[in-house]
C-alpha positions as CSV (number, residue, x, y, z in Angstrom):
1,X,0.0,0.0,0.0
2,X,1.5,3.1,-1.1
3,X,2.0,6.4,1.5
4,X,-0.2,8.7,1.3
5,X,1.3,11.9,-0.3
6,X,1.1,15.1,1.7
7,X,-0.1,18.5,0.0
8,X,2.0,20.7,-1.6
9,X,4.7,18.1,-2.8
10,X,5.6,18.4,-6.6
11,X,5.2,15.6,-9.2
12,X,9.0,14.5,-8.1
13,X,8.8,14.7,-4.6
14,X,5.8,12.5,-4.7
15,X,7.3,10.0,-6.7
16,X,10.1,9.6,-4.0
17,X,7.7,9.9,-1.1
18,X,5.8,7.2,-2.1
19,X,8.6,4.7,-2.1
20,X,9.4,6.0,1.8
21,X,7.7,4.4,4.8
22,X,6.2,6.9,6.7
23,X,6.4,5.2,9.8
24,X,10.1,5.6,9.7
25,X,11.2,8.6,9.1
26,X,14.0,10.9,10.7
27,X,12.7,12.8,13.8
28,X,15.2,15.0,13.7
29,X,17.7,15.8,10.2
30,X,20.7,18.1,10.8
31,X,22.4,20.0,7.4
32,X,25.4,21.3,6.8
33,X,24.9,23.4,3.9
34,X,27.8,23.4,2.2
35,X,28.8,24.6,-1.8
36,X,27.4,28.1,-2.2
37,X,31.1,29.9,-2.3
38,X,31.9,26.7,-5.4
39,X,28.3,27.1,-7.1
40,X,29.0,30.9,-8.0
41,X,32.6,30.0,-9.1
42,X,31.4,27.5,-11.5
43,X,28.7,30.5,-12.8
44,X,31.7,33.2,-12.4
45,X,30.0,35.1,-9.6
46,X,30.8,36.6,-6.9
47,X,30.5,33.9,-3.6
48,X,27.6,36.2,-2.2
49,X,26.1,35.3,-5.2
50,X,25.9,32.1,-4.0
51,X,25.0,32.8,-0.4
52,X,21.6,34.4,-1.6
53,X,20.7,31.2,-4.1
54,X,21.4,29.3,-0.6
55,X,18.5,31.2,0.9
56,X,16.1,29.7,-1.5
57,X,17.2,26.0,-0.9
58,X,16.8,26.9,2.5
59,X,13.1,27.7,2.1
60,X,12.4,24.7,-0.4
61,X,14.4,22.3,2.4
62,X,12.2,23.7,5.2
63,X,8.7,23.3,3.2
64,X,9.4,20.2,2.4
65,X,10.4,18.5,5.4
66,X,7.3,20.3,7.3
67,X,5.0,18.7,4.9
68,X,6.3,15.2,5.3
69,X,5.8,15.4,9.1
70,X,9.4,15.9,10.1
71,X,9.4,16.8,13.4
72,X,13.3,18.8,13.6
73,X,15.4,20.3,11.0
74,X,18.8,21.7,12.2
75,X,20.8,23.7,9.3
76,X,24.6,24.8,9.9
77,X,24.4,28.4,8.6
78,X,27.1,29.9,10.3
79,X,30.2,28.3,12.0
80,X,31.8,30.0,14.5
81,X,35.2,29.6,12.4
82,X,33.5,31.6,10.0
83,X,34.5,34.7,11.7
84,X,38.5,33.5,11.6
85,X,38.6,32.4,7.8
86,X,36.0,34.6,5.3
87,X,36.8,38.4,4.5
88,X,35.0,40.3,6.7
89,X,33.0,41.9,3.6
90,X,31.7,38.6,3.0
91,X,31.0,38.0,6.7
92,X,29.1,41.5,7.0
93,X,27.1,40.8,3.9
94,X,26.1,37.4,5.3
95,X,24.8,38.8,8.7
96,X,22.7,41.5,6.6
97,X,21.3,38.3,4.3
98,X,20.5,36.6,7.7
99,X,18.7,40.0,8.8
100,X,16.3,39.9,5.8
101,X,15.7,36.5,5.7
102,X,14.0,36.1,8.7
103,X,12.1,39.4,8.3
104,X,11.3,38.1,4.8
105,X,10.1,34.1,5.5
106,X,8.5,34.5,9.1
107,X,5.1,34.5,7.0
108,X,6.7,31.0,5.0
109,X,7.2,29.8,8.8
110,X,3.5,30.4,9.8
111,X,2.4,29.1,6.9
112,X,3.9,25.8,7.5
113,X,3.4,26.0,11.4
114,X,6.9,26.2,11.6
115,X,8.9,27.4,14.9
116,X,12.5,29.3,15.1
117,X,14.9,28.3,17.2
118,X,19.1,28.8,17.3
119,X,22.1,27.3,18.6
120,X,25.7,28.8,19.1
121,X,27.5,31.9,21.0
122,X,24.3,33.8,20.0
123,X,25.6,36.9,22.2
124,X,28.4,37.3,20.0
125,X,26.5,38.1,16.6
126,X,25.9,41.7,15.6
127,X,23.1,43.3,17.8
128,X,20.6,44.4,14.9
129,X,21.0,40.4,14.0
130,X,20.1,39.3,17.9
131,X,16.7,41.6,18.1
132,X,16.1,40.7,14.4
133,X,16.2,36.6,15.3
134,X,14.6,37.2,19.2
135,X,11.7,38.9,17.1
136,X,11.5,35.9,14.5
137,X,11.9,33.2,17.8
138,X,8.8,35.0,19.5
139,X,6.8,35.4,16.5
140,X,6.8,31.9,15.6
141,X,6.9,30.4,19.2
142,X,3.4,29.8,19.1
143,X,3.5,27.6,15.9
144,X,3.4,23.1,16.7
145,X,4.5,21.7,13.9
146,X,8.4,21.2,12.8
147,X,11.2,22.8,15.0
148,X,13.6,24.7,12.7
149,X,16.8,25.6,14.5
150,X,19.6,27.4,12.6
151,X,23.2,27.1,13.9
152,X,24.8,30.3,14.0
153,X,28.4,31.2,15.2
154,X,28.4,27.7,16.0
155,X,30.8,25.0,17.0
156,X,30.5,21.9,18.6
157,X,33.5,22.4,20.5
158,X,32.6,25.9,21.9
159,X,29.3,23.7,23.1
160,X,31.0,21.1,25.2
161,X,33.0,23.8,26.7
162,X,30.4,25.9,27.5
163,X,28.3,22.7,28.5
164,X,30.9,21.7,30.9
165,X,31.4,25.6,32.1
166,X,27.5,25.4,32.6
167,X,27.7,22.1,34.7
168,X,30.2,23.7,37.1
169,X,28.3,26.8,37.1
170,X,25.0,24.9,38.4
171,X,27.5,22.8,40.6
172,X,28.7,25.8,42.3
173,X,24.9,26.9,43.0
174,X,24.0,23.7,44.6
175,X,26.1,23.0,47.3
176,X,29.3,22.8,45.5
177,X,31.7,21.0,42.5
178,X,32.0,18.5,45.0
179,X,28.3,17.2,44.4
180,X,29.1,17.2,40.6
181,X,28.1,14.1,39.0
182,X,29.1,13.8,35.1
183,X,27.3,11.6,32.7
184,X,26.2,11.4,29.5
185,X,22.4,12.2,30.2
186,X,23.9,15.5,32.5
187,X,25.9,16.6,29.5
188,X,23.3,16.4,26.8
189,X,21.0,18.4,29.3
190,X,23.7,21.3,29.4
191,X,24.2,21.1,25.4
192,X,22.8,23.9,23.3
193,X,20.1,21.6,21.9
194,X,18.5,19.8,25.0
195,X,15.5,20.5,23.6
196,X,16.0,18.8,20.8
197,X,16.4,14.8,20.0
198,X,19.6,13.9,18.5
199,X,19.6,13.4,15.0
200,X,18.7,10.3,12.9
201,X,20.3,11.8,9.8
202,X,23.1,14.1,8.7
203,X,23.2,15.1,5.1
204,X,26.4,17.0,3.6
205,X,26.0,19.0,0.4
206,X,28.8,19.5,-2.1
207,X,30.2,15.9,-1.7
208,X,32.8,16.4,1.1
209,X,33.2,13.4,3.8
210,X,33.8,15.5,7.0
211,X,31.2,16.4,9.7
212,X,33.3,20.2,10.0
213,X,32.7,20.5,13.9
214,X,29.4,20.4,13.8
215,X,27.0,18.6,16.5
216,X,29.8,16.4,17.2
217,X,28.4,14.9,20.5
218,X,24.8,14.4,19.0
219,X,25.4,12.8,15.9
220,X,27.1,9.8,17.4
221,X,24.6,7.4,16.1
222,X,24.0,9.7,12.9
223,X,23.6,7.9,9.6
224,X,25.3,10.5,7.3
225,X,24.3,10.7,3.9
226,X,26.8,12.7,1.1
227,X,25.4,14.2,-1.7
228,X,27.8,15.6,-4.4
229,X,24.7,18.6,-5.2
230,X,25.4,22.1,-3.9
231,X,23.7,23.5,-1.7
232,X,22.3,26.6,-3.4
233,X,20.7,23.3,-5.9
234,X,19.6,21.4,-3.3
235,X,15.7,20.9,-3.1
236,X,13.3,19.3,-1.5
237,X,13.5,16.1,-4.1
238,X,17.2,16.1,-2.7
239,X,16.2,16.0,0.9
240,X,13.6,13.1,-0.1
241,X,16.4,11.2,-1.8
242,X,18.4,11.4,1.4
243,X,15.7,9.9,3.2
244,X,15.1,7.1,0.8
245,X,19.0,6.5,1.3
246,X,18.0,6.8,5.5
247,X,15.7,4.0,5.0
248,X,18.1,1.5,3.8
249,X,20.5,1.8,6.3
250,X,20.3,-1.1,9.4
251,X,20.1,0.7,12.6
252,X,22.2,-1.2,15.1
253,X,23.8,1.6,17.6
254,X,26.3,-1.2,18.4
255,X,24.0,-4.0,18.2
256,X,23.2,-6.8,16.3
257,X,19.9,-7.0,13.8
258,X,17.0,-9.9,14.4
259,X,18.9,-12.3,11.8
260,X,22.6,-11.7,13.6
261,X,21.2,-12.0,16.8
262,X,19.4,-15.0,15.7
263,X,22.8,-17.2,14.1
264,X,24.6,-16.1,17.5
265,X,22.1,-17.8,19.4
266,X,22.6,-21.1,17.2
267,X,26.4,-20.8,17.1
């Protein structure tokens, strides 16, 4: 029996939907969007050129993974690196892009009962950029469907040290480091996204095989998919293809499936 397909899919999307199982998909899929700088090279633009044809995956990416009943969607926009390693023209021009994006798809978010969150050193972005995205948070806080958080001046080392700094912190205000006790569940509670699930799926755009220091505690038990598209031409047909790819994979998390569990038994 074939899936039912949800409104507002085009003719290839549902094509691809209807080979996925429903009942399985991601809860939560993190993106590191990854290509623009190489897509406007290949078109001899300039790379802000291809930071603005980002901004249109973006809003293809996020409709189609709210129609489909995804419940999270994490993209890496902005590493915190970012600030060592791009001219600062480029850096200034992609905190104004970020400004008039979420001015400009706050009505795409309501629309699709989509709600705005963020991770990263948030209090070190530009200040017109903070009120712009606390405006955008508390404007869609009262959507329920799909949680879209955008990484910004991110980096998943900066968020186990300011995890552990936090830890102490509550330590100190409860009777003392003494009391501390460190486990995994403790850490994931100080984490930037504790209130999020870690995700089932990481996809990489533009072919390259590194995870770039992103969500490097959460995506322990990650199946990453690669895709050699860039991300200012990745759609939501892309996304669905990922998925499809998701599907495949045998889910273990250090385990053994039914049938390997089954000749261990016998032997």
């Amino acid at each position: 029996m074939q899936a039912r397909v949800p409104a507002g899919l085009d003719r290839k999307e549902a094509e691809i939907y209807q080979r996925l199982d429903p009942e399985r998909l991601p809860k939560h899929i993190a993106i590191i969007m990854d290509g623009n700088g190489r897509w406007a090279r290949k078109r001899h633009l300039p790379r802000v050129a291809g930071h603005r044809a980002g901004v249109t995956s973006v809003r293809y990416v996020v409709e189609c993974a709210s129609r489909i009943g995804i419940p999270s969607l994490t993209l890496y926009a902005f590493s915190e690196e970012n600030w060592k390693r791009r001219p600062k023209a480029e850096v200034d021009f992609l905190m104004k892009l970020l400004s008039r994006y979420l001015k400009q798809e706050v009505p795409t978010l309501h629309k699709n009962n989509v709600r705005l969150q963020y991770i990263g050193r948030l209090r070190e972005l530009p200040v017109f950029v903070q009120e712009k995205m606390e405006w955008a948070r508390e404007e869609t806080s009262r959507n329920t469907g799909m949680v879209l958080t955008l990484a910004l001046n991110y980096s998943a080392r900066s968020e186990l040290v300011d995890a552990f700094q936090s830890m102490l912190k509550a330590a100190a205000n409860n009777g003392g480091i003494e009391h501390l006790t460190i486990d995994e569940e403790t850490v994931s509670r100080h984490l930037y996204t504790s209130h999020l699930p870690d995700p089932d799926l990481v996809i990489r755009t533009s072919g390259e095989m590194r995870l770039s220091n992103f969500l490097l505690w959460q995506l322990a038990y990650a199946e990453i998919y690669v895709t050699p598209t860039l991300w200012p031409e990745f759609r939501g047909v892309h996304l669905l293809e990922g998925i499809a790819d998701y599907q495949k994979r045998d889910r273990r998390y250090g385990g053994l499936n039914d049938s390997q569990s089954a000749r261990a038994l016998r032997s």
